[in-house]
N, C-alpha and C positions, 0 to 999 in steps of 0.2 A: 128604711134601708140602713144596715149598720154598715160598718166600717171596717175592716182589716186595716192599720196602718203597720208599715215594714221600716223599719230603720228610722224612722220619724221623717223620711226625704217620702214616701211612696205609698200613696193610699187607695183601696178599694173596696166596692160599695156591694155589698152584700146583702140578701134581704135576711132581718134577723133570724128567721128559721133556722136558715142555711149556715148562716154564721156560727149561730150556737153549736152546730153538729162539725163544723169543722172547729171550731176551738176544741171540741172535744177530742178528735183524734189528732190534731197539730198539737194539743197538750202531754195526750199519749207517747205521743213519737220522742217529742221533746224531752219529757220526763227518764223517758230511756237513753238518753244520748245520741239519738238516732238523725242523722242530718238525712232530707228530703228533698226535689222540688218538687213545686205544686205550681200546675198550672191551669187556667182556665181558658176558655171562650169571652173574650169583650164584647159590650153590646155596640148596637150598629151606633151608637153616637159616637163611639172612638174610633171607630174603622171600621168594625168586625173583626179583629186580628185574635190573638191570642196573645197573654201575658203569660209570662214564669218568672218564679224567684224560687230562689235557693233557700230553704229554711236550715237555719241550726242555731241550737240555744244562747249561742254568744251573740243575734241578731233583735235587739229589742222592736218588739210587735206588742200591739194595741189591740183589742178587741173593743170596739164602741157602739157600743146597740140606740136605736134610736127610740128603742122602747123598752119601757122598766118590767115588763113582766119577762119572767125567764119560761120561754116556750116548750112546750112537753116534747120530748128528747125520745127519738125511734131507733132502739136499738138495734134494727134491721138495715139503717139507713147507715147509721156508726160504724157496723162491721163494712156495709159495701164500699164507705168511703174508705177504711181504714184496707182494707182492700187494696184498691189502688195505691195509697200511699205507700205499700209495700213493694208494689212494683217495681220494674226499670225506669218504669217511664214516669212514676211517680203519682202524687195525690190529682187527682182529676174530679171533681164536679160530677155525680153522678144522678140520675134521677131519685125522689124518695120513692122507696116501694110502697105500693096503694095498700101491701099487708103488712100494715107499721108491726105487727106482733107486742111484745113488750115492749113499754116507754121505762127511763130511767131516771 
């Protein structure tokens, strides 16, 4: 499990997959000047609730993987997150599509 941490006060646990594919479009967004939030589903050890944070560039965030290989990246799964991200309602957790198409 890697790690999102958010402001150095606030951290979450990610399986490195998923991580990687969201640093990629939370990099996107970022790089564009684009402030976001991203919200997820908690697992039932914290309640079951839901967290959100506010993303924008002036908020230092951590990406910490718990393993050294960098996982083959579905560009199918990029676009659907980045998807959301564009929304109202913002980046949301999405399933990976079973037709990874091209990796990047």
């Amino acid at each position: 499990m890697g790690k999102l941490v958010y402001d150095s006060t606030f951290t979450a646990e990610f399986d490195d997959r998923l991580l990687t594919h969201l640093q990629i479009v939370i990099g996107m967004k970022l790089r564009r000047g684009e402030s976001f939030m991203f919200s997820w589903k908690d697992d039932v050890e914290l309640g079951d609730g839901r967290t959100a944070i506010w993303l924008d560039r002036s908020m230092p965030l951590v990406f910490r993987y718990s393993g050294s290989r960098i996982p083959a990246v579905n560009r199918a799964w990029v676009e659907a997150l980045g998807l959301t991200a564009g929304s109202s309602a913002g980046l949301r957790i999405v399933p990976e599509p079973t037709d990874s198409g091209d990796t990047l």
